[in-house]
C-alpha positions in Angstrom: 0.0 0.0 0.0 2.8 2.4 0.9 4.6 1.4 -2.6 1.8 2.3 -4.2 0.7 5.5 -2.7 4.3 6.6 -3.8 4.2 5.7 -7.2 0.8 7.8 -7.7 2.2 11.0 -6.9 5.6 10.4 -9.0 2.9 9.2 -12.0 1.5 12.1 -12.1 4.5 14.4 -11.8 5.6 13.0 -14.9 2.3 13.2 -16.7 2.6 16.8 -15.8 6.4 17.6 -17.0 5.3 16.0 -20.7 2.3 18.0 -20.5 4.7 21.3 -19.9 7.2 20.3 -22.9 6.9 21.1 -26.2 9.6 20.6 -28.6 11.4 23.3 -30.1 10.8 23.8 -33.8 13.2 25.1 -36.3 12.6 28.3 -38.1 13.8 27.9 -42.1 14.1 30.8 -44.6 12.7 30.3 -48.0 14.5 32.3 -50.4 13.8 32.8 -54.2 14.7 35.7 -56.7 12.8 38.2 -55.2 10.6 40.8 -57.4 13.0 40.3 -61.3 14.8 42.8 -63.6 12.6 44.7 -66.2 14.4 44.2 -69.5 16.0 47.5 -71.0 14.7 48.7 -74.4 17.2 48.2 -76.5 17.0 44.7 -75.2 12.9 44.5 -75.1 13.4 45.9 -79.1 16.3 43.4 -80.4 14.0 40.4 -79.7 11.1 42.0 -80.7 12.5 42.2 -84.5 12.7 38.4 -84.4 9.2 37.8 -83.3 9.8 33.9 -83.1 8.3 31.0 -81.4 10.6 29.5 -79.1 10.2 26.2 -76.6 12.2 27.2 -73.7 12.6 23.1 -71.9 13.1 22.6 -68.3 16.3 23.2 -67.8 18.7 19.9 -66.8 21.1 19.7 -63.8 22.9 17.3 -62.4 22.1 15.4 -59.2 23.8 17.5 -56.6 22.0 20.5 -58.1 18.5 19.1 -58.2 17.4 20.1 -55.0 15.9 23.3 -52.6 19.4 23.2 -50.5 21.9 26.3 -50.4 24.8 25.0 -51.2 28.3 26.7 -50.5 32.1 25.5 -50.5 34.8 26.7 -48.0 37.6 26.9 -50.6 40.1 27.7 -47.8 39.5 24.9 -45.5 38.3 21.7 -47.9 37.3 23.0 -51.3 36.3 19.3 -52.5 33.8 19.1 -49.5 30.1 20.9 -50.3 28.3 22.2 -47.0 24.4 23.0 -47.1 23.1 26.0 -44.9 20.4 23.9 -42.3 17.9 26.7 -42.0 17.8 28.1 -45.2 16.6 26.6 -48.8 15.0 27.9 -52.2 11.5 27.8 -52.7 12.2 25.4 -55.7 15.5 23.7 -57.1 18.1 26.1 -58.8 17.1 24.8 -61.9 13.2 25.9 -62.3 13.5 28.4 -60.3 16.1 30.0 -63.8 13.7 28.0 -66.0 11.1 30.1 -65.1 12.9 33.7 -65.1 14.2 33.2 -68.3 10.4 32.3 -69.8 9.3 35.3 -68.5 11.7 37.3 -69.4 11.7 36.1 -73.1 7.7 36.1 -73.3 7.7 40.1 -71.5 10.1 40.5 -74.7 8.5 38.5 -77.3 5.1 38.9 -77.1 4.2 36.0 -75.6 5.7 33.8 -78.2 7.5 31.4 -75.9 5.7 27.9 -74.8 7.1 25.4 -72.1 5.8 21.8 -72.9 5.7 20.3 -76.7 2.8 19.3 -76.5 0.8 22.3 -75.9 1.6 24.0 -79.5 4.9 23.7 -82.2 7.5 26.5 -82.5 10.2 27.3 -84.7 13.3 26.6 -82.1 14.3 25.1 -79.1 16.4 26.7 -76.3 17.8 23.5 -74.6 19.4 25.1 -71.0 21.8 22.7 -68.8 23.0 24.2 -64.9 26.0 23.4 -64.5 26.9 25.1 -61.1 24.9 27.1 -58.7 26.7 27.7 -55.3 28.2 29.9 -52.8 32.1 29.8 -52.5 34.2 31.1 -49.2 37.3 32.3 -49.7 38.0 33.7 -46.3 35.8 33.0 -43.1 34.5 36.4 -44.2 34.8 36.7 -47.9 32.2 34.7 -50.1 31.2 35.0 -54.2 28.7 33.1 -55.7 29.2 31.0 -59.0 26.5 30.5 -61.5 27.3 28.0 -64.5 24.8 28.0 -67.2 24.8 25.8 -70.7 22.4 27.6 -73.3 21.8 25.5 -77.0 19.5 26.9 -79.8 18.2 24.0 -82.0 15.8 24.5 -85.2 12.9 22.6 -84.5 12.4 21.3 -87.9 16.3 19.5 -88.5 17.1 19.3 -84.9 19.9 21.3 -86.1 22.1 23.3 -83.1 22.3 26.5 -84.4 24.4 28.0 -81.7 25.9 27.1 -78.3 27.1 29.1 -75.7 28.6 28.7 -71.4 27.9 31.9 -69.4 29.8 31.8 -66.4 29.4 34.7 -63.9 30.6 35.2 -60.5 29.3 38.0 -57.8 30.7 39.1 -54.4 28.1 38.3 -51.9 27.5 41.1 -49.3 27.5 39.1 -46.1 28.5 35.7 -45.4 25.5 33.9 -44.5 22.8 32.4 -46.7 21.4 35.8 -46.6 24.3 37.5 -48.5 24.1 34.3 -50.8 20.5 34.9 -52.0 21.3 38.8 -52.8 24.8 37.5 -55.4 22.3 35.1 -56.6 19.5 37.1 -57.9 22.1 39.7 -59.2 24.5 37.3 -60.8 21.2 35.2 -61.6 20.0 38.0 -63.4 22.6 39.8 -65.2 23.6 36.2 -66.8 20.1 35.7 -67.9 20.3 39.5 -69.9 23.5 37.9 -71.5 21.3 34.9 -72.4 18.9 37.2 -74.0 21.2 39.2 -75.7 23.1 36.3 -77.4 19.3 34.9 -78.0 18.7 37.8 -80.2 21.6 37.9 -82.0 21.5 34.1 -83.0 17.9 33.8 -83.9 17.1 34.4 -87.6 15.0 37.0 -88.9 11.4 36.5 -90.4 
């Protein structure tokens, strides 16, 4: 009887405590582009004389890539060794997130003349994009740039001929060293690469 009178009070002290506790939850940043670059009008008027339809596909990336982490590299500690921020990711992977800032762009300069799926209507060319790299890299503790690596092919439609090919490569100082700072370089370098892209787009597109 005494055992047991003991044991109640103990029972019910513990009931209590997991009552009280609640497990901390992590807080995680999701990070895309942010509000996107108006094209210029010499640019908005280069790809306007063109006025063709273009099929703008997914673009590829490899495995590493294909994901919502931010990735960075400490290049003065273990370069070969790729480190993900824990509470901080993009809203979508690298890869569509482009994708779908380079469609926009190229329609708000088009006319609307740019589709994403081949089944949905036929165009005159192909724009085949491949990431090749997307991350942050540390030189210093301090010091950080980011590195964007994009793969653009134009392929007539018809032939399956590739008209042109071209790698943009840009790099960007990012402002702080967190995944903070990393986002900013991104959407800058992200969107000064894609102009390139749509500046070379113009020139290598034939005319009606």
């Amino acid at each position: 009887m005494i055992k047991s009178l003991v044991l109640i009070p103990i029972f019910y002290l513990l009931s209590g405590c997991a009552a009280l506790y609640k497990p901390a939850t992590s807080n995680i940043a999701v990070y895309d582009f942010g509000v996107q670059h108006h094209p210029s009008q010499n640019e908005s008027q280069s790809l306007n004389q063109k006025r063709k339809s273009l099929l703008v596909t997914d673009a590829a990336a490899p495995s590493w890539l294909d994901n919502t982490a931010i990735q960075y590299r400490l290049l003065y500690h273990s370069p070969s060794q790729a480190y993900t921020y824990a509470n901080s990711r993009w809203r979508a992977p690298p890869a569509i997130i482009m994708t779908q800032i380079i469609r926009d762009r190229i329609i708000t300069n088009t006319g609307e003349q740019v589709v994403k799926n081949s089944s949905t209507a036929k165009t005159d060319y192909i724009l085949h994009l491949e990431l090749e790299e997307f991350i942050q890299a540390f030189d210093t503790m301090n010091d950080s740039h980011v590195i964007i690596g994009l793969r653009a092919s134009l392929i007539e439609r018809g032939s399956r001929n590739v008209l042109a090919q071209k790698d943009f490569t840009l790099k960007k100082e990012a402002p702080d060293a967190d995944a903070a700072g990393a986002v900013l370089a991104f959407s800058s370098a992200g969107n000064q690469l894609i102009g390139e892209l749509i500046e070379w787009l113009a020139m290598q597109l034939p005319p009606r």
